[in-house]
N, C-alpha and C positions, 0 to 999 in steps of 0.2 A: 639814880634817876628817881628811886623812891621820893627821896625828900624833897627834890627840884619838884615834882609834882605836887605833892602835900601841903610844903610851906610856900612855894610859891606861885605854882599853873594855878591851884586850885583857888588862892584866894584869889588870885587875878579874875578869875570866872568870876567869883563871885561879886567881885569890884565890879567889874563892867553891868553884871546883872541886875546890881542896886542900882547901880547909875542910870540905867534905863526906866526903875522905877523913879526913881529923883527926878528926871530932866523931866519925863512925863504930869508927874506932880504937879511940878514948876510950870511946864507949862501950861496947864489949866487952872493956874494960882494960887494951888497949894500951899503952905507951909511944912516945911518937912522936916525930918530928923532919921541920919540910919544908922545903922551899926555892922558893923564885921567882928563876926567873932561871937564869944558866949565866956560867960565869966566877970572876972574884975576887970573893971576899967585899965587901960592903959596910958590913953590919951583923949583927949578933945582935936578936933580941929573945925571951926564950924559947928553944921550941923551932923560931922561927921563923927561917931566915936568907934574907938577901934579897943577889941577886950583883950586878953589873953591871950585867950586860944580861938588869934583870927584867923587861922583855917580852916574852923568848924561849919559857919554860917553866916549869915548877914540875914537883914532887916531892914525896912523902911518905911517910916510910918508915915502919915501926912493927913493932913487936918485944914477945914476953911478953902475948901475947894470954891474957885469962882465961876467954872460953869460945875455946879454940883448935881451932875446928869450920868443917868447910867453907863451911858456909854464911855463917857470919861471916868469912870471908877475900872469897866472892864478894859479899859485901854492902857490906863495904870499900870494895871493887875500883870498885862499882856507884854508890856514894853518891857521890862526884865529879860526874857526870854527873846523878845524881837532882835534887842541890843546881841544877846550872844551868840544868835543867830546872824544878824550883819556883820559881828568881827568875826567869824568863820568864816564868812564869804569874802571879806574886804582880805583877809590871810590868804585865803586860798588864790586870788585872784593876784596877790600880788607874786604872790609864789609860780606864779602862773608864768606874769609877764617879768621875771627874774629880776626884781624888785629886795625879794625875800629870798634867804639858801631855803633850801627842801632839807629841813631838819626834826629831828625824833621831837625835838621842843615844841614846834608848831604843830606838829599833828596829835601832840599829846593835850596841850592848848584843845586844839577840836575836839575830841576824845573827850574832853571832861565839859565841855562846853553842850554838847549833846548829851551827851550823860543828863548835868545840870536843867536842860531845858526837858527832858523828859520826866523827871522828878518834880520838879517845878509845876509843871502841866497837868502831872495826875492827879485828879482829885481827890484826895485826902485829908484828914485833920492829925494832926502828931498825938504825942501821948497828952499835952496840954492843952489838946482843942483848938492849938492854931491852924487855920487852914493854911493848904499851899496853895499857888496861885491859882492855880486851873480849879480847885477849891473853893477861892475866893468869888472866880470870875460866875460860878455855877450859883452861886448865895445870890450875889446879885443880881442875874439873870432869872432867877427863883422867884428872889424875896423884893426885887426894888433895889432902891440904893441902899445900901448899907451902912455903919460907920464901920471903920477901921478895925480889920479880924483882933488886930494887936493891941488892944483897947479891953 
């Protein structure tokens, strides 16, 4: 189960958590670009790129906001975490209404998705000064709008 979690829950989380940074981007006119993983490249697809060691982390950077307003930078920031947050509940619900079997996979799925969302949210900066979101959301609450922590 080690590895089904590693190589696969985990980047799953983190797929859905950028995605919720992307779609939010996009929706307020962004241009964007994200990544899964750390290291050498492995592929393109898009604006997606995926490195090596895509279980490690992801990233999502986005630039040329159309409404370029606070609130739309902490909403950005937010929607990561929102997203992993709704497919825990959209999981749970379906498992509910016996949609989904009740298996060690989906609750490990949750497991790392709160995990995920609670890291994400505390505010800190890593050993390279990138903030995390709950990090980010605090800059700009602070400071105004900001550009791009990943910049």
């Amino acid at each position: 189960m080690f590895f089904v979690n590693f190589f696969l829950i985990l980047p799953l989380v983190t797929l859905i958590h950028e995605a919720g940074h992307v779609w939010t981007a996009r929706l307020f006119g962004g241009k964007i670009k994200f990544c899964l993983g750390t290291g050498e490249t492995l592929f393109h697809i898009g604006p997606l790129e995926v490195k090596k060691k895509y279980f490690m982390e992801g990233w999502c950077q986005y630039d040329s906001l159309t409404y370029n307003k606070t609130w739309a930078h902490v909403a950005i920031y937010l929607a990561g975490s929102g997203f992993n947050l709704m497919v825990i509940l959209l999981i749970n619900y379906l498992i509910t209404i016996d949609v989904l079997p009740s298996t060690l996979f989906f609750y490990q799925y949750a497991y790392f998705s709160i995990y995920f969302i609670f890291f994400s949210l505390f505010p800190y900066r890593n050993d390279n000064g990138k903030p995390s979101d709950g990090m980010a959301v605090y800059d700009v609450l602070r400071y105004g709008k900001a550009k791009d922590p990943i910049d």
